[in-house]
C-alpha positions, 0 to 999 in steps of 0.5 A: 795176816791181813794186807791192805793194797792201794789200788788206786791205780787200778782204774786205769789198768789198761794205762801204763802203771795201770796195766803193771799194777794188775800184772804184779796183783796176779803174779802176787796171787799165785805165790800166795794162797795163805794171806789175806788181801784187801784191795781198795779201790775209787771204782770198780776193777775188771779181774776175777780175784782169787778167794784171798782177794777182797776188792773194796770200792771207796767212793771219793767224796762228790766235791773233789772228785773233778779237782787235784785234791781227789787222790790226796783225800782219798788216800789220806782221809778215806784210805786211813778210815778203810784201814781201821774199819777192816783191822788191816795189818800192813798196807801197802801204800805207794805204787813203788813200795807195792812193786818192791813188796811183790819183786822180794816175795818172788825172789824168795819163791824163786830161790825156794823153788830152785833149791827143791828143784836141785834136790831132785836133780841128780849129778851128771859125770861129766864126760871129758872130751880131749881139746888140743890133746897131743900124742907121741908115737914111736915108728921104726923098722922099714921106713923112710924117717924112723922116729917118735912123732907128736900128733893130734889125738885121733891120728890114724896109722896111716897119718903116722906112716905119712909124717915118716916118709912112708915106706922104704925100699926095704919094707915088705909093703904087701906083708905091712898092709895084710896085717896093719889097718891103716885106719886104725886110731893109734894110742899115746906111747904106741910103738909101730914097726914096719918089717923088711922084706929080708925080715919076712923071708928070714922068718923073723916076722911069720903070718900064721896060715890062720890069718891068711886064710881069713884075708881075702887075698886071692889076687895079691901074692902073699906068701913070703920069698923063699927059696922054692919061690924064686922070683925071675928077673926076666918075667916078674912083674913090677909088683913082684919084683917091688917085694924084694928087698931094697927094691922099690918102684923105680928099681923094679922099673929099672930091672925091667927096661934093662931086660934081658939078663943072662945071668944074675951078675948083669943086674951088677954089669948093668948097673941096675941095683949096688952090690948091697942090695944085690946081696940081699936079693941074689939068693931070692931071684933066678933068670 
């Protein structure tokens, strides 16, 4: 096809509408390899058209061109004279049918463009990130306030073990902490339960020597209370002494200060501990 251009304006290119006509023509020239394009001009333009572009200078007539009928006899009589000379098929007359022509022809090229694009795209799995996500988890056994916690997705054992109160003075704290990873992130529905003391020495809950072994551990004691391994009221340290159940830090601080005992009925004469716990413990001590 052939397609006639006004180019009047392009004589002034390096004006306002000048300068954008010559950016359209550009942008025009690069989407379209396949038509043909006479561009008529009163004078010489500076751009290296493409093969497809012809530029076609139409001098104005000698008499008008210092008056106000130049542009109106250049493109009504000279302008329509080109037309039929060169067989131009479409023309684009105005300077803002030219901008509407060129914007639809990038718009559709756009639009072909971004379909071949999305066909060589292939599709992502979206990986879905947890936003807000709350868990529930279920802590019993040898703790301060047994109960089924909501907590944000990412809660550690240790955050679980904090929102119960933390330890009680039943919890065997050193067998707990041999065998949970406090860092570990914990899972919705996930049950932990920390053990007594009289739990571990009764063999209800049993380390397997395996683990031990693989457990460096040599400065903390860790095997279980039993009966060959009585802890002595008179010399155990706060830290063994904080092993017995129903034992915490301040009982075993108390059992300290009151020092010394003749027999393990003074723990009861002194009022160290109650007769509950003493009942839990008399069989694990000695003097």
């Amino acid at each position: 096809m052939r397609i006639g251009i006004n180019g009047y304006y392009l004589t002034t290119q390096f004006s306002g509408i000048g300068q954008y006509t010559i950016n359209l023509l550009k942008s025009l020239a690069e989407i379209d390899r396949e038509n043909k394009y006479y561009v008529f001009s009163p004078a010489p333009v500076e751009w290296n058209f493409p093969s497809n572009f012809k530029l076609k200078i139409i001098s104005p007539l000698p008499f008008f061109q210092k008056t106000f009928l130049n542009r109106f006899l250049w493109e009504e009589y000279q302008l329509g004279h080109a037309i039929k000379k060169y067989k131009i098929e479409v023309l684009l007359l105005s300077f803002s049918f030219l901008i509407s022509i060129v914007s639809l022809i990038l718009f559709f090229y756009n639009q072909t463009s971004q379909a071949n694009d999305e066909e060589f795209i292939q599709p992502v799995e979206e990986i879905s990130q947890p936003v807000n996500q709350k868990i529930y988890v279920d802590i019993s056994g040898a703790v301060v306030k047994p109960d089924v916690y909501k907590l944000s997705f990412g809660a550690r054992v240790k955050d679980v073990l904090n929102l119960a109160g933390g330890f009680s003075e039943e919890a065997d704290k050193a067998y707990f902490i041999r065998n949970f990873n406090l860092a570990r992130i914990v899972s919705d529905q996930e049950k932990i339960y920390v053990p007594s003391a009289w739990e571990i020495t009764s063999g209800i809950f049993v380390e397997t020597p395996q683990l031990l072994n693989n457990l460096q551990t040599s400065k903390v004691e860790t095997s279980p209370l039993t009966m060959e391994s009585l802890i002595s009221i008179n010399e155990a340290s706060e830290q063994e002494l904080d092993q017995l159940p129903g034992i915490g830090k301040v009982t075993a601080t108390k059992i300290i200060n009151n020092r010394p005992y003749s027999n393990l009925e003074d723990l009861l004469n002194k009022k160290v501990v109650g007769k509950s716990v003493f009942e839990k413990i008399k069989d694990l001590i000695e003097i």
